[in-house]
MDTraj code that builds the backbone (N, CA, C; nanometers):
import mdtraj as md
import numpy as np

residues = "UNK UNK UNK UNK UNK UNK UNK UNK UNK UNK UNK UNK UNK UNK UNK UNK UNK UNK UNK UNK UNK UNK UNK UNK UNK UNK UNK UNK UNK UNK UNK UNK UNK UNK UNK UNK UNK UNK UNK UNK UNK UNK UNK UNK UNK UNK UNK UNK UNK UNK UNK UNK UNK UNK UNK UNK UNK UNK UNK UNK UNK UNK UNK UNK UNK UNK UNK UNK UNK UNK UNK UNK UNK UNK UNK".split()
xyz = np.array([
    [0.0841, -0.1183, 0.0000],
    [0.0000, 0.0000, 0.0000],
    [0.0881, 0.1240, 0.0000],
    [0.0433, 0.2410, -0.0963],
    [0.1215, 0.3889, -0.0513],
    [0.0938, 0.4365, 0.0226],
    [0.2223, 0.5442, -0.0057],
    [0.2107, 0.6159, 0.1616],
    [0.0894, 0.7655, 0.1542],
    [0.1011, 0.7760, 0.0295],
    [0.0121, 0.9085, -0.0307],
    [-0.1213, 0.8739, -0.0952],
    [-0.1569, 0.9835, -0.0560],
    [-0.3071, 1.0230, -0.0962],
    [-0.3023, 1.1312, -0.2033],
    [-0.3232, 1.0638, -0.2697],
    [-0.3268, 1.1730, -0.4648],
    [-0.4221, 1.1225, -0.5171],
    [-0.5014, 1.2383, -0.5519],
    [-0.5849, 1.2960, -0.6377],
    [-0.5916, 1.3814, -0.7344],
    [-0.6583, 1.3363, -0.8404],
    [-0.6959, 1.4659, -0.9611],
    [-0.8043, 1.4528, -0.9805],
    [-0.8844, 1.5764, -1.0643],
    [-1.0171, 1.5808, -1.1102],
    [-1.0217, 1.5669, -1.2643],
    [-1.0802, 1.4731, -1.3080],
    [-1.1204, 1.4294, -1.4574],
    [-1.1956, 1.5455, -1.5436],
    [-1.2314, 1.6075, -1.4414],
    [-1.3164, 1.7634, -1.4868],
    [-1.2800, 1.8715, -1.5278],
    [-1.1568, 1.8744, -1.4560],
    [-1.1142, 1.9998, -1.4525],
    [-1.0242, 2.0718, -1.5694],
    [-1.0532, 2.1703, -1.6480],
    [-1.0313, 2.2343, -1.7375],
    [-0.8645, 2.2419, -1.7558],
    [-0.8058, 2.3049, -1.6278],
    [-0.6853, 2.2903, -1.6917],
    [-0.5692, 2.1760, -1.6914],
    [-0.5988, 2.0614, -1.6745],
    [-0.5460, 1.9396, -1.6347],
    [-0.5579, 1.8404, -1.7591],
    [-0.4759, 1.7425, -1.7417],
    [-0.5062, 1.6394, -1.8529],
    [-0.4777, 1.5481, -1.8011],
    [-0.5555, 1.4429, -1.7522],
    [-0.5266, 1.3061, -1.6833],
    [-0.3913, 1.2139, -1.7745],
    [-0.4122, 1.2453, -1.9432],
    [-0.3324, 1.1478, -2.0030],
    [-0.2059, 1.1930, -1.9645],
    [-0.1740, 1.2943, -1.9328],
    [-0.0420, 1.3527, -1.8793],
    [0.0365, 1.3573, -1.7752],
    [-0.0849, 1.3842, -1.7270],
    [-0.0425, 1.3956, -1.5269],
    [-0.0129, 1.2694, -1.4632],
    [-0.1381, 1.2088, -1.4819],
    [-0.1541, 1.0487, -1.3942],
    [0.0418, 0.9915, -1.4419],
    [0.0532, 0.9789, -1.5653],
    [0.2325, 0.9310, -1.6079],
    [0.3129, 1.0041, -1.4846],
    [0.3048, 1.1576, -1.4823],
    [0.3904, 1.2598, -1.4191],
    [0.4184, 1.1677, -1.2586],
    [0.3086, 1.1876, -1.2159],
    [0.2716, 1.1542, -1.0113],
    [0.3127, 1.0257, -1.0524],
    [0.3092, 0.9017, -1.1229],
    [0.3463, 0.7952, -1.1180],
    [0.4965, 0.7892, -1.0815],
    [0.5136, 0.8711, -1.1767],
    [0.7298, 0.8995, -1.1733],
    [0.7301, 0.9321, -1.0123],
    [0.6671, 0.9945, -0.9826],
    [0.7117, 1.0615, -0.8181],
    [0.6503, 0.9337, -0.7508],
    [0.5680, 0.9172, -0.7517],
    [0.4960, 0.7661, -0.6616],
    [0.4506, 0.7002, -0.7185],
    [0.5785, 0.5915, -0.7730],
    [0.5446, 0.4872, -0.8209],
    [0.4362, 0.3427, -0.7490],
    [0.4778, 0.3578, -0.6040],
    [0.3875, 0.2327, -0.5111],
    [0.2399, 0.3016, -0.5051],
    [0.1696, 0.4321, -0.5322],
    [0.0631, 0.4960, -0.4588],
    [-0.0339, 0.4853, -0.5814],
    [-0.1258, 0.4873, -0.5818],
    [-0.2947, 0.4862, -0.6299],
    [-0.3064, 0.6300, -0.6686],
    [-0.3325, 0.6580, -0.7945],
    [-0.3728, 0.7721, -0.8262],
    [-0.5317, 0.8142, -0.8392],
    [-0.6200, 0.8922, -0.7448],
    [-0.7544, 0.8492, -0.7322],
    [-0.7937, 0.9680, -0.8199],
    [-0.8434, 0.9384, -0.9942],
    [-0.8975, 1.0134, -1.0392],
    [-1.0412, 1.0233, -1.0506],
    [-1.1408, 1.1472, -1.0319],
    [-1.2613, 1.1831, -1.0063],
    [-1.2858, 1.2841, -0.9710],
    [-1.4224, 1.3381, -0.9875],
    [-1.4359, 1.5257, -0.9406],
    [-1.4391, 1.5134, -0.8258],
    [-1.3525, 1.6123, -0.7631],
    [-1.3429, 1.6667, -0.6523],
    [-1.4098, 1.7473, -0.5663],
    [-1.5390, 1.7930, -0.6872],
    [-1.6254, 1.9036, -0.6157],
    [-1.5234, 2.0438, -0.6165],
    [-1.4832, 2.0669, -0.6859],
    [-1.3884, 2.1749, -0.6121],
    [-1.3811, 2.3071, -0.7143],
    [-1.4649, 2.2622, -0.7653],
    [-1.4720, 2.3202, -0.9052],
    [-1.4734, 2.5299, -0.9299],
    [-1.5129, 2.5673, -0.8102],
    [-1.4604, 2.7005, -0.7939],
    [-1.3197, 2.7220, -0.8724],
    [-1.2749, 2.7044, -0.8076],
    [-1.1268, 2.7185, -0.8209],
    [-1.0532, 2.6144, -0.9445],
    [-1.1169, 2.4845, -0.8930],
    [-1.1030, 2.4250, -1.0372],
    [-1.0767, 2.5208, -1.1552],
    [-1.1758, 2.5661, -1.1896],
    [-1.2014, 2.6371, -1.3154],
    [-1.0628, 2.7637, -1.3518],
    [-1.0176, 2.8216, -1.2529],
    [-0.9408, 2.9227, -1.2501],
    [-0.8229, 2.8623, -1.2632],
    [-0.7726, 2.7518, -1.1929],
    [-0.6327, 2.7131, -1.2341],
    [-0.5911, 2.5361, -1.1804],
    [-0.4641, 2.4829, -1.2329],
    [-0.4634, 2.3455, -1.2104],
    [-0.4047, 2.3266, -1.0496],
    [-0.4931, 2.1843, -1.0568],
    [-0.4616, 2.1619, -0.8994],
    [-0.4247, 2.0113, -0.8950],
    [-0.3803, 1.9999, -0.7751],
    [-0.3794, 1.8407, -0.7184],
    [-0.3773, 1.8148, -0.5792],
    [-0.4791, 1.7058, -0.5173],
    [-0.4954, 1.6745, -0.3894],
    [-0.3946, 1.6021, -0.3808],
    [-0.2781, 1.6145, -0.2574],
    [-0.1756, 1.5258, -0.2077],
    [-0.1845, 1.5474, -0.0084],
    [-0.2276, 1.4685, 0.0080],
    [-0.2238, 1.3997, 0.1392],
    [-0.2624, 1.5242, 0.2578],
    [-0.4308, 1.5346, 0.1689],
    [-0.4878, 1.6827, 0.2073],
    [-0.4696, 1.7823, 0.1896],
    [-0.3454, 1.8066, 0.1455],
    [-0.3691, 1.9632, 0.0590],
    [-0.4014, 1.9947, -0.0492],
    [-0.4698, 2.0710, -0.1522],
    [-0.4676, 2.1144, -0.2754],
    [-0.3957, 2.1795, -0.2894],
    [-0.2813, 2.1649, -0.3986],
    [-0.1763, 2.2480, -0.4582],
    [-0.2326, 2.2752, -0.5922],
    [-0.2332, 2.4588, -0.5931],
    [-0.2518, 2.4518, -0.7224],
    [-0.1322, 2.5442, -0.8088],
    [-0.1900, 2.5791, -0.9310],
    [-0.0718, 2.6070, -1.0168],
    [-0.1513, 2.7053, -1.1430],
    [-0.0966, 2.7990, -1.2286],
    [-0.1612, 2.8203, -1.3580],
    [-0.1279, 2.7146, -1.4294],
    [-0.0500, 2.6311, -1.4837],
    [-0.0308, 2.5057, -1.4913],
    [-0.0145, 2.3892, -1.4801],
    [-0.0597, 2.3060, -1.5453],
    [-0.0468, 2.1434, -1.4246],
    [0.0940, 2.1505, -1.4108],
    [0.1969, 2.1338, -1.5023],
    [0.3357, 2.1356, -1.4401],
    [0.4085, 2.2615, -1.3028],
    [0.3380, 2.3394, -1.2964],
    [0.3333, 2.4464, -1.1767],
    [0.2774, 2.3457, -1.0816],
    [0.1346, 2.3302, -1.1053],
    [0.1038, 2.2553, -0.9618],
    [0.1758, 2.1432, -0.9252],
    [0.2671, 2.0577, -1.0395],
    [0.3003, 1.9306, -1.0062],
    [0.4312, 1.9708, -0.9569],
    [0.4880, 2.0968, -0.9491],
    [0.5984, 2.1383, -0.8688],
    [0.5661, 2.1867, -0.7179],
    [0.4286, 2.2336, -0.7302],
    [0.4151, 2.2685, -0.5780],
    [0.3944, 2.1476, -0.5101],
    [0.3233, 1.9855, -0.5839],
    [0.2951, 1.8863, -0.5121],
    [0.4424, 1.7931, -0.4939],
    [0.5122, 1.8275, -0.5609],
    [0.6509, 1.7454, -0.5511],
    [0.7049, 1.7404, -0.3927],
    [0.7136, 1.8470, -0.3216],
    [0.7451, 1.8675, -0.1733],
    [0.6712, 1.8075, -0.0541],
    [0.5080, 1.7503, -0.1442],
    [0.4275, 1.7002, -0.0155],
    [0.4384, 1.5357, -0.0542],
    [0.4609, 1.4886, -0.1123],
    [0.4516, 1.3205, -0.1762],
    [0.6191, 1.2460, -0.0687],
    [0.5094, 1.1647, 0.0056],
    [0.6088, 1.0938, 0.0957],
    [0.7111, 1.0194, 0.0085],
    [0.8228, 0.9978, -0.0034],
    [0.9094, 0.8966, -0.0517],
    [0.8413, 0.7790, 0.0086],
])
top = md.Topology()
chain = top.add_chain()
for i, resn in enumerate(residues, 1):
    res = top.add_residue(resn, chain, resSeq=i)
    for name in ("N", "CA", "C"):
        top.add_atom(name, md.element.get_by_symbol(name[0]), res)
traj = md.Trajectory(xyz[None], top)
């Protein structure tokens, strides 16, 4: 089992699952990537995000956010 809790939203405008889900794999390879709406969609809409082990990190870009989530993903 992983040690992290990651999430993305399938919904969300500025994100692309075919992209990302590869990306978080490279960083956590043992962890479950739980894709589905998040409800979060306020903000959703304005810029990319990702749930990691309760926080939402977001970003104007998924590669922005996947730099702010790089610091919370347990080894």
């Amino acid at each position: 089992m992983g040690k992290n809790d990651i999430r993305i939203c399938n919904k969300c405008t500025h994100t692309q699952v075919k992209t990302l889900v590869p990306k978080l794999q490279k960083l956590a390879p043992h962890d479950e990537i739980k894709v589905a709406c998040k409800s979060y969609c306020g903000p959703c809409k304005r810029s990319a995000f990702i749930f990691v082990n309760g926080r939402y990190l977001t970003g104007t870009t998924e590669d922005e956010a996947l730099d702010k989530a790089k610091k919370y993903i347990k080894a």
